[in-house]
N, C-alpha and C positions, 0 to 999 in steps of 0.2 A: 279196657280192651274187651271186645262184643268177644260169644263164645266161638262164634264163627272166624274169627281172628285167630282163636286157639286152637282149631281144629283145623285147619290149613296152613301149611309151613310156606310154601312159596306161592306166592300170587302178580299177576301180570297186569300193571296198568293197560285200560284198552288201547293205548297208541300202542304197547306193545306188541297187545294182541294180534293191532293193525299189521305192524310189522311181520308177527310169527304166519300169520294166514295170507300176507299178500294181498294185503285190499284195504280199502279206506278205515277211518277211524267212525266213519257217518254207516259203512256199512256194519263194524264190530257192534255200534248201539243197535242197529237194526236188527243184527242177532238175538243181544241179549233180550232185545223187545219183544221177538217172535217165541223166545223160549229156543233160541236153538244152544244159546249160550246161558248161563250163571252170572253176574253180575254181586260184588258186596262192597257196600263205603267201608275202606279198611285203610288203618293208618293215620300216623298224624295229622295229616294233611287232609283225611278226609276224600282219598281219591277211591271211583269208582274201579275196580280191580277184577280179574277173575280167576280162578286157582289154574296155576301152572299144568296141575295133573289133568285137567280137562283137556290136556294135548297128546297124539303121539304123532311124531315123526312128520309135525306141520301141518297137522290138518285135527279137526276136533273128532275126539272119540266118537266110533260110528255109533256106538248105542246112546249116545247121552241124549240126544234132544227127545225122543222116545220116552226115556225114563223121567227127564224134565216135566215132560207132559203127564205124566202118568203122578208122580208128584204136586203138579201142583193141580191134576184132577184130585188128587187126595189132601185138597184145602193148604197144604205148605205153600208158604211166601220165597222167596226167593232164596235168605238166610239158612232159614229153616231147612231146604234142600237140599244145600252145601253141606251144612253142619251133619244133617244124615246119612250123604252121599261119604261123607269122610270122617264119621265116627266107628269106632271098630265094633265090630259085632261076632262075637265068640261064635255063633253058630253059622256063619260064615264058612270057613273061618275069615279073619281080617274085614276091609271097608270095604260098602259097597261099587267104590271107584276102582278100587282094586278090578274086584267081579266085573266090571264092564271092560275092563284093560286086557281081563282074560278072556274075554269073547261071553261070559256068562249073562249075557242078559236077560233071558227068559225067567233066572230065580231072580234076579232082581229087580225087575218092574213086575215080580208075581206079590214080592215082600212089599215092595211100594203101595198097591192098589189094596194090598190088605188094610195099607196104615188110614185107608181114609172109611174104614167100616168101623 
């Protein structure tokens, strides 16, 4: 199991996705492609998935694609993201995912663009 497997408790195959957002399964990869989504091969089987908390209330967190960008301006891969997006960080306090769920995003894509100096 990858450490991003470890660091995500619930994850949504992209049909799900398709499902949770109302719209195709051609447009969920276009997401992930653009960076508006996360994307990680997780599970036995090896399916592409993306973490459940990247949602509230049916539609994708308004700060995420922002901090996505800001990420993977700061050289992170796609894994890499997630795994930082939802590792806990004491001076937080709690994850970064959290902090965008709170409306924080200004400290957290300020922590992000640090991590690529």
């Amino acid at each position: 199991m990858s450490n991003v497997e470890n660091v995500v408790s619930e994850w949504l195959p992209l049909p799900d996705v398709a499902a949770r957002l109302d719209i195709s399964v051609t447009r969920v990869h276009a997401l992930v492609k653009d960076g508006s989504l996360l994307a990680a091969r997780v599970g036995e089987r090896n399916i592409r998935a993306v973490p459940a908390e990247f949602f509230s209330d049916g539609h994708i967190v308004e700060s995420l694609r922002g901090t996505i960008t800001v990420l993977h301006d700061a050289g992170f891969d796609d894994e890499e993201a997630i795994v930082w997006l939802f590792t806990p960080d004491d001076s937080l306090p709690g994850r970064p995912i959290d902090a965008l769920h709170e409306g924080r995003k200004t400290e957290i894509r300020r922590r992000a663009a640090a991590l690529g100096w």
